[in-house]
N, C-alpha and C positions, 0 to 999 in steps of 0.2 A: 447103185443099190440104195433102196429110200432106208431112211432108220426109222422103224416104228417106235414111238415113245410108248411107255408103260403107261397103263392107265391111271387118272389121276389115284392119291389115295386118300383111302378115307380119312383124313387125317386124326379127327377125334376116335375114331374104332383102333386106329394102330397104337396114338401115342400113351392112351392111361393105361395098356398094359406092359407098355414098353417101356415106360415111366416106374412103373410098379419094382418091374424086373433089375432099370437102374437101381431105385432106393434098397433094393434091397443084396446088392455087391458086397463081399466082404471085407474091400476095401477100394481105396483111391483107383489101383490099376483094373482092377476087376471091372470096378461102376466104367471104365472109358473102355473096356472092351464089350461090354454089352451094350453101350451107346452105339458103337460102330456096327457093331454086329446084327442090331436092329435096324440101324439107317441103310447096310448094304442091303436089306433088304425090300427097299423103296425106291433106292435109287435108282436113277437109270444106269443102263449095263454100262454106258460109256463112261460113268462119274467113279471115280473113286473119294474117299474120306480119310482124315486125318485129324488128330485132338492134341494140340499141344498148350500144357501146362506150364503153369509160371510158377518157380519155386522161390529157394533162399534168394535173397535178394531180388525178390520179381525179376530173374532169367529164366528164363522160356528153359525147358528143360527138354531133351529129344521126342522129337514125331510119333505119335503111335498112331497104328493104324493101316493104310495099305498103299501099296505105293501107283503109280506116283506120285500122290498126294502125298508123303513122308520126306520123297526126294523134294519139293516144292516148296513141303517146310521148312526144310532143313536150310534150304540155302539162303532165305529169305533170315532165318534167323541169325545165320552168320553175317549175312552182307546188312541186318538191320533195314529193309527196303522192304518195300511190296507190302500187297492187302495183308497177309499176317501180322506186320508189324503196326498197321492199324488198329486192327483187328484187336490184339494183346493191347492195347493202349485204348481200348473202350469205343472204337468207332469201326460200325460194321464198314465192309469196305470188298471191292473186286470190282471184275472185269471181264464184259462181255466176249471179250477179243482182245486176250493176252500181246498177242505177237504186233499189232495196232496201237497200244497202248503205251502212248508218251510218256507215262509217269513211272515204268520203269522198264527202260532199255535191257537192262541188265538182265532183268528177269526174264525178258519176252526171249533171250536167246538161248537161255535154257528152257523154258515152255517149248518151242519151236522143236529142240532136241527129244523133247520128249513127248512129242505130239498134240499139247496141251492147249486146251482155244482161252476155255471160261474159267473163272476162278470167283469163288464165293466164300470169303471167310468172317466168322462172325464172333463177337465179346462171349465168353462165358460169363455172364457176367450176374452177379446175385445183390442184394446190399446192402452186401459186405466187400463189394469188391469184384473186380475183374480175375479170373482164375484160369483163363486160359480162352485160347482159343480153337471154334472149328471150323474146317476148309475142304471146302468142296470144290474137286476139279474136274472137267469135262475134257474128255479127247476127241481129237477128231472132229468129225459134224455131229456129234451124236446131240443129243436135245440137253438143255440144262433143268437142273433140277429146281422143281417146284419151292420158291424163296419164301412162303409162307409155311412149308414145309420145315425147311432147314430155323427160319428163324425161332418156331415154335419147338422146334427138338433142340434147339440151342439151350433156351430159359430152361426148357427142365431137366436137361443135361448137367447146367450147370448149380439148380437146386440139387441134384440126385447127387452129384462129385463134392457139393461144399456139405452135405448130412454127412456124406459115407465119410468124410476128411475128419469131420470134427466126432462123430463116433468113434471114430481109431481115436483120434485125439485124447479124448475122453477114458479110454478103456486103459491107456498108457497110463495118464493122468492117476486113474485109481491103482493101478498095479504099481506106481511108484510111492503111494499114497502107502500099499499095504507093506513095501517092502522097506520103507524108512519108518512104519512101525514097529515092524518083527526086530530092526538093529536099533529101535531104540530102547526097545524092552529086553535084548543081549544087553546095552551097553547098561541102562538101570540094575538089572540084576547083578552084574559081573564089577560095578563100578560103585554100585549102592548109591546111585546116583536119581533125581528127579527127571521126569521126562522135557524141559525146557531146559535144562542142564546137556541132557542127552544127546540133543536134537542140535546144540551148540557144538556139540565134539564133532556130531558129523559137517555141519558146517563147515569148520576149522579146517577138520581135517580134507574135505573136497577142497579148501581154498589154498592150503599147503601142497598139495599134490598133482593141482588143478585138472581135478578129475569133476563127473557132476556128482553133485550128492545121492542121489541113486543109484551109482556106483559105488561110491563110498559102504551105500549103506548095503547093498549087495556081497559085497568085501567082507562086513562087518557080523553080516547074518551066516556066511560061511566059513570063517576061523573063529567068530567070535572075541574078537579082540578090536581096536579101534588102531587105522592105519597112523602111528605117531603118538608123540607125549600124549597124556590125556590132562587135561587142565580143568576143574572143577568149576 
């Protein structure tokens, strides 16, 4: 049976709404499920997709997306091997012909298991930094997917994930901002105390209990008292 490939796509008609749709996710896992969600519908049927992100300590943190693309990442991210691990390290990378491919044995025996030929994984990469990566697998003979394609959905995948990352970012930022105001104006009133005085108790008192000051101060806004001596 022949496999018809999908017709090319338009590329500029698909991605500035698809782009759109990223930037405006409510947050980190959101924006990486509308990325996938838009690319399965480009891909050819035989490709699946996968987006794996790099956290605390730049490790890759689990696959999202669909499998066998998830199973693929997964294992490459344990054994440290294979185009992903490029890929997270700032250099696009794969392989026409998984099971053929010298540079990793290891991998091709699990592709093989899972029927897997082609592999295209690419830097999320903005600059500010590599944030993850995504991997495009083919099964079978099916056709591989358009690499001008995936590269252009890469870059603004990974502007749309670094906006939506540092807007949470930011939203936290001020909610801790307002909430280590509220307990410093508990501890001023209740302590008769100045607001740089204030702002030292909760300090103190996070580094006594090694808790974050946000916490502290969250503590501090709901019994209204400071956790420990208070020291002027």
């Amino acid at each position: 049976m022949t496999t018809v490939p999908r017709p090319r796509t338009d590329l500029g008609g698909w991605l500035l709404p698809a782009a759109r749709r990223w930037h405006a996710a409510e947050d980190t896992a959101a924006a990486v499920r509308a990325v996938l969600t838009d690319l399965a519908t480009v891909l050819p049927a035989s490709a699946s997709a996968s987006v794996t992100l790099l956290g605390t300590g730049r490790r890759p943190g689990a696959p999202a997306g669909a499998r066998p693309a998830t199973d693929l990442d997964a294992v490459q991210v344990r054994r440290t091997e294979g185009p992903l691990t490029a890929a997270l390290a700032g250099t696009p990378s794969g392989s026409a012909d998984l099971l053929r491919d010298a540079r990793w044995p290891a991998l091709a025996v699990v592709a093989d298991g899972l029927d897997v030929r082609a592999a295209t994984c690419l830097p999320l990469e903005t600059a500010r930094g590599v944030l993850g990566a995504l991997s495009v697998y083919v099964t079978g003979s099916g056709p591989c997917a358009d690499r001008a394609l995936l590269t252009a959905a890469a870059g603004h995948a990974a502007l749309a994930i670094d906006a939506v990352r540092r807007t949470a970012h930011l939203a936290v930022a001020l909610e801790s901002r307002d909430v280590i105001g509220q307990a410093k104006g508990v501890l001023m009133e209740r302590y008769r105390v100045t607001a740089d005085t204030a702002f030292g108790i909760l300090v103190r008192a996070s580094q006594d209990t090694h808790r974050k000051v946000r916490e502290v101060a969250e503590l501090v806004t709901e019994t209204g008292v400071a956790p420990g001596p208070v020291v002027p």
